[in-house]
C-alpha positions as CSV (number, residue, x, y, z in Angstrom):
1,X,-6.9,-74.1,12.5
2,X,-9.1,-72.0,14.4
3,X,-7.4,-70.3,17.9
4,X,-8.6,-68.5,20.6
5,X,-6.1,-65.4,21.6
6,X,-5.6,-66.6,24.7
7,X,-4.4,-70.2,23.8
8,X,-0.8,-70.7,23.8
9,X,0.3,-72.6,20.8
10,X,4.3,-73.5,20.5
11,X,4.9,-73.1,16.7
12,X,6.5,-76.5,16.2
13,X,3.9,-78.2,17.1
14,X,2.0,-80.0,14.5
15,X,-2.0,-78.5,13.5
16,X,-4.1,-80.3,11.3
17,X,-6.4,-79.0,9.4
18,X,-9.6,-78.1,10.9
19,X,-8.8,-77.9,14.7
20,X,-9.8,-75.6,17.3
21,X,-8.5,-74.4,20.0
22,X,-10.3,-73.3,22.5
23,X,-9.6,-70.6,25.3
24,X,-6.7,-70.7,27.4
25,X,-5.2,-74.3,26.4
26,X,-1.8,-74.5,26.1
27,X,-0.3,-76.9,23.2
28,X,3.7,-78.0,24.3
29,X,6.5,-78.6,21.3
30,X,6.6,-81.1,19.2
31,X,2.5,-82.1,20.3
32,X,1.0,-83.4,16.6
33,X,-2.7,-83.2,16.3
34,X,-4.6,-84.5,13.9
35,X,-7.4,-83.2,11.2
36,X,-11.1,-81.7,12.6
37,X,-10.2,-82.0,16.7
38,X,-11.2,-79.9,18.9
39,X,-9.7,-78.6,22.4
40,X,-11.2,-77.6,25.0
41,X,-10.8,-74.4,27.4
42,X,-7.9,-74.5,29.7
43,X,-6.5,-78.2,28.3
44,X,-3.0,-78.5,28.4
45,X,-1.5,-81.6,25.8
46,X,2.1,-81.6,26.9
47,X,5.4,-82.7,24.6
48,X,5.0,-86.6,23.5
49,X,1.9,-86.4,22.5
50,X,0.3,-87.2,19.4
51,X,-3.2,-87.1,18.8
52,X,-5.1,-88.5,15.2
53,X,-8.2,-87.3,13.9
54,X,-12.1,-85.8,15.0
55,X,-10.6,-86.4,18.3
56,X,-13.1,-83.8,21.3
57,X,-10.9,-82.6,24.2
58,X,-13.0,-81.1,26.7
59,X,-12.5,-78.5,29.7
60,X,-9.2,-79.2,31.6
61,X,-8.1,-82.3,30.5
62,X,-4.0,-82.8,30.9
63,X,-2.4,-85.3,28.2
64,X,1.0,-86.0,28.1
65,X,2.3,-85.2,31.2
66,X,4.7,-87.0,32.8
67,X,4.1,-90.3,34.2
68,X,3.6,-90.7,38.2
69,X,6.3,-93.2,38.5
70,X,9.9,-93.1,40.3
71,X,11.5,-94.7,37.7
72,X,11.3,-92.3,35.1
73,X,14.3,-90.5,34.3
74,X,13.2,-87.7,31.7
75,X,13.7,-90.4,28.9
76,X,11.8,-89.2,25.4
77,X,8.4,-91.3,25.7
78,X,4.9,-90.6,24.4
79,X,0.8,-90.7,24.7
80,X,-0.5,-92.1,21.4
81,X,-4.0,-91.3,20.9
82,X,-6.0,-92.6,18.0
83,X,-9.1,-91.2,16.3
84,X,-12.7,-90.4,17.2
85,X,-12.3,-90.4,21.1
86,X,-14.3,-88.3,23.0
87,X,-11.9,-86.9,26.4
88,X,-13.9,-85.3,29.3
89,X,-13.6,-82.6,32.1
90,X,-10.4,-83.2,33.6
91,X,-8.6,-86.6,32.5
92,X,-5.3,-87.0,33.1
93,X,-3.5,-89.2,30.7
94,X,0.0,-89.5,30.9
95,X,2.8,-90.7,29.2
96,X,5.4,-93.8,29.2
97,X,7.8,-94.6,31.4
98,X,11.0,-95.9,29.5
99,X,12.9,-94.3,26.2
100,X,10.5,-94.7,23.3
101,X,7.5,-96.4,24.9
102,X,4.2,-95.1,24.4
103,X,0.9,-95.1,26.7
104,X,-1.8,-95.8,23.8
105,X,-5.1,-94.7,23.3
106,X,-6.9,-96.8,20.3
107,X,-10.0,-95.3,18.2
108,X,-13.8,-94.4,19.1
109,X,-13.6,-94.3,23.3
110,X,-15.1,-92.0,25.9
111,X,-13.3,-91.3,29.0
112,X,-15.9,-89.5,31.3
113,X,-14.7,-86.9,33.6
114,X,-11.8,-87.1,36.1
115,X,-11.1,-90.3,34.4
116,X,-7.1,-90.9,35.0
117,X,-5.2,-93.5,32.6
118,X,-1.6,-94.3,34.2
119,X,2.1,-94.7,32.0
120,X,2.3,-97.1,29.9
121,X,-1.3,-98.1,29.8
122,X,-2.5,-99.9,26.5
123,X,-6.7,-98.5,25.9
124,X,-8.0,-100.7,22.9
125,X,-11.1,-99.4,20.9
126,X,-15.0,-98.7,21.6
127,X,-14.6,-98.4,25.2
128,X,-16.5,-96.6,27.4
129,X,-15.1,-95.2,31.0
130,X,-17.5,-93.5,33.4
131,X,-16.8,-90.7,35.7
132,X,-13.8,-91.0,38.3
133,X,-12.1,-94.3,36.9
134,X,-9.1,-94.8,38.0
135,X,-5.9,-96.8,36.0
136,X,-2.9,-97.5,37.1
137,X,0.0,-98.0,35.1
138,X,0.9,-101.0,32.9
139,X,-2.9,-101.6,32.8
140,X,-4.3,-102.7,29.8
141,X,-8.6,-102.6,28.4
142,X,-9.7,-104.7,25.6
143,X,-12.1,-103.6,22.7
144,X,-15.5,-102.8,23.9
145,X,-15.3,-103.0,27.7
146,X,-17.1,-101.0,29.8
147,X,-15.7,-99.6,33.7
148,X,-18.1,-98.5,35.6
149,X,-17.5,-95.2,37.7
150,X,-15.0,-95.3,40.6
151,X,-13.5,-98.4,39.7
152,X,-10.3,-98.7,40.3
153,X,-7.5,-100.9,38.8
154,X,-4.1,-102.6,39.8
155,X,-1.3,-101.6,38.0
156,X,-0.4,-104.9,35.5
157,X,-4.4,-105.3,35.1
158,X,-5.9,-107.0,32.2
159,X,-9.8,-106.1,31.6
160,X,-11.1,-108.6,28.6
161,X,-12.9,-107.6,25.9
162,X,-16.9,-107.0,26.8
163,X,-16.0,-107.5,29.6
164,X,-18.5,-105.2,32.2
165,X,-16.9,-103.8,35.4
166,X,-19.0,-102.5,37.7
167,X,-19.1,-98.9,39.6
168,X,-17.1,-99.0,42.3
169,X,-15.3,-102.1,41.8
170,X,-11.5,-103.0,42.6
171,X,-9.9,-105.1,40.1
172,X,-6.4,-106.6,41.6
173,X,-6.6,-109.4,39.4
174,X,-7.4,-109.8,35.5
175,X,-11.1,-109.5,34.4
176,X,-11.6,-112.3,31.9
177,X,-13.7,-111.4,28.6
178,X,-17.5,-111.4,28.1
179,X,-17.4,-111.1,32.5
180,X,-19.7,-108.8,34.1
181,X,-16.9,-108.6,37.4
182,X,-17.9,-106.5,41.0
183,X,-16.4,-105.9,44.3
184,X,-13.6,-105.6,46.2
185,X,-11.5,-107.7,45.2
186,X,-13.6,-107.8,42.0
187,X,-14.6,-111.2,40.8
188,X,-16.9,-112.5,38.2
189,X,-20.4,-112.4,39.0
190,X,-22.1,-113.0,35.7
191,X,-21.6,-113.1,32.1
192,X,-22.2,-109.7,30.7
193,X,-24.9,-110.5,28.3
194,X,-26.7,-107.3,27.1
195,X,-22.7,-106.3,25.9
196,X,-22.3,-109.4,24.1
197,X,-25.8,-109.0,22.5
198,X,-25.1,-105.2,21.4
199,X,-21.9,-106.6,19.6
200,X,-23.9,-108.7,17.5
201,X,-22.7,-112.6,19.5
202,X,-24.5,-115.4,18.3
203,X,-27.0,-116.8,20.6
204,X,-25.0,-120.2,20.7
205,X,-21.9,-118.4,21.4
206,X,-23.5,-116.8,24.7
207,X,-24.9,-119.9,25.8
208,X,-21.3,-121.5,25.3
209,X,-20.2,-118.5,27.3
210,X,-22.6,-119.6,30.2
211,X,-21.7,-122.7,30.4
212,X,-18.5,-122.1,30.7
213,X,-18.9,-119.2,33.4
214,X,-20.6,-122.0,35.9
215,X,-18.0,-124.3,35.6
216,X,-14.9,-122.0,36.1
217,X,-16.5,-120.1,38.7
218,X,-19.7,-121.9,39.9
219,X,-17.9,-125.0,40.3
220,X,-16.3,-127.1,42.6
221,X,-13.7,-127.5,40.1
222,X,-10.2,-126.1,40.1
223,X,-9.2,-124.1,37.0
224,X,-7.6,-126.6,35.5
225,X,-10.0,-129.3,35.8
226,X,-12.7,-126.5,34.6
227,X,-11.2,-126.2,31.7
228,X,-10.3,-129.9,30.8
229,X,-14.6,-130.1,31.3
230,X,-15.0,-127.1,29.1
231,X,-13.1,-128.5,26.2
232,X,-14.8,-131.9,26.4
233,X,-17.9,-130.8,26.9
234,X,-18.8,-127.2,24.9
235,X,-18.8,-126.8,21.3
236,X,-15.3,-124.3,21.0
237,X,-16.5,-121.8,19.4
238,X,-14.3,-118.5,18.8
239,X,-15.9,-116.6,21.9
240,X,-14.9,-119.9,24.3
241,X,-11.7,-120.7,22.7
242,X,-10.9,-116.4,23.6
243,X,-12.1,-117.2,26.8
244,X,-10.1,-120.2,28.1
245,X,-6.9,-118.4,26.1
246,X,-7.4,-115.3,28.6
247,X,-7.3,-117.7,31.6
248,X,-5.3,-119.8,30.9
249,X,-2.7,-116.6,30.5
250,X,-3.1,-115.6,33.9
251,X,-1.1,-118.5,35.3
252,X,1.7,-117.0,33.3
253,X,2.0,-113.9,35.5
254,X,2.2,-113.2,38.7
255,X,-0.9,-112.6,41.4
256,X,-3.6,-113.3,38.8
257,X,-1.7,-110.4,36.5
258,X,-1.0,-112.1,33.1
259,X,0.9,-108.6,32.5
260,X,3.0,-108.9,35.5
């Protein structure tokens, strides 16, 4: 471990090898961080938190606070963070509301600056977050998605893998996967097509994918009788079959919030 004299470091906390600690970042009890990270001047990664490996915290990024949320109590709870993620200028992440839950972070992500991830949040892997996101809490980002900056999303949100949210957008209501979703309310607009290409889909599959875009939302069909054409009418290959699971999910939450 390599620290800075002016970084405050409690000594049960947990230092892999490697590490450095930058000016003026202050490392609570029992934080555990992993082999070859690095933290960034004035960070402050707060009790609950455990971080894995090569992870880059940059200048004035708070993890592990407490979460913004009446209903926690003090209870023992955590931010999970996994390996590879890249954390910019001031993100907030914070931890779970409830004794023993966890907001997670998965593997290989960049969260741009002033980026804020809210309790009990679940972040998958490969994602990428521009610059002011906002999450609420209970929100939850499937492998590979991208949010545009300023977006902003309901607490209980689902955003579907390769799925493409535009800047500025406000998503009250789950963005299925493969969508490329804008506005306020944000709503699918398109397939997004360069993020399924970069991920190596088949040709067929985004053509499938199309299809099935026009009839659930360029239709005069209602959900339900979208899907019934879907199945009859596509080949159900793995993308679709992900697809029609997502929506047909919603329904069992509440508002268009599977996770509600």
């Amino acid at each position: 471990m390599s620290k800075d004299a002016t970084a405050i470091v409690d000594p049960s906390a947990e230092i892999g090898e490697g590490v450095v600690i930058h000016p003026y970042t202050i490392i609570e009890a029992g934080v555990q961080i992993g082999d070859g990270c690095e933290i960034g001047p004035h960070a402050v990664i707060r009790t609950g938190t455990r971080m894995g490996r090569n992870n880059r915290i940059t200048i004035g990024a708070v993890l592990g606070d407490f979460p913004q949320d009446r209903k926690f109590d003090g209870e023992e709870s955590y931010l999970q963070i996994g390996d590879n993620n890249h954390i910019r200028e001031y993100v907030t992440l914070h931890r779970a509301t409830g004794e023993g839950e966890a907001t997670v972070i998965g593997d290989d992500n960049m969260l741009m600056a002033y980026c804020h991830i809210g309790h009990n949040s679940r972040i998958g892997n490969n994602i990428m977050i521009a610059n002011c996101v906002q999450c609420s809490g209970h929100t939850q980002i499937d492998d590979f998605a991208v949010l545009g900056g300023m977006a902003g999303l309901h607490q209980f949100v689902r955003v579907g893998t390769m799925c493409m949210v535009a800047a500025m957008a406000m998503v009250r209501i789950d963005a299925p996967h493969y969508m490329l979703v804008a506005g306020s309310p944000a709503r699918p607009r398109n397939i997004n097509v360069i993020g399924m290409r970069r991920r190596g889909v088949s040709k067929e599959a985004i053509t499938a994918i199309r299809r099935a875009y026009r009839l659930l939302y360029r239709s005069d069909l209602n959900t339900g009788e979208a899907i019934a054409q879907i199945r009859e009418t596509i080949e159900l290959l793995p993308e679709v079959e992900n697809l029609l699971e997502f929506v047909e999910s919603i329904p069992e939450g509440e508002r268009g919030r599977q996770l509600n």
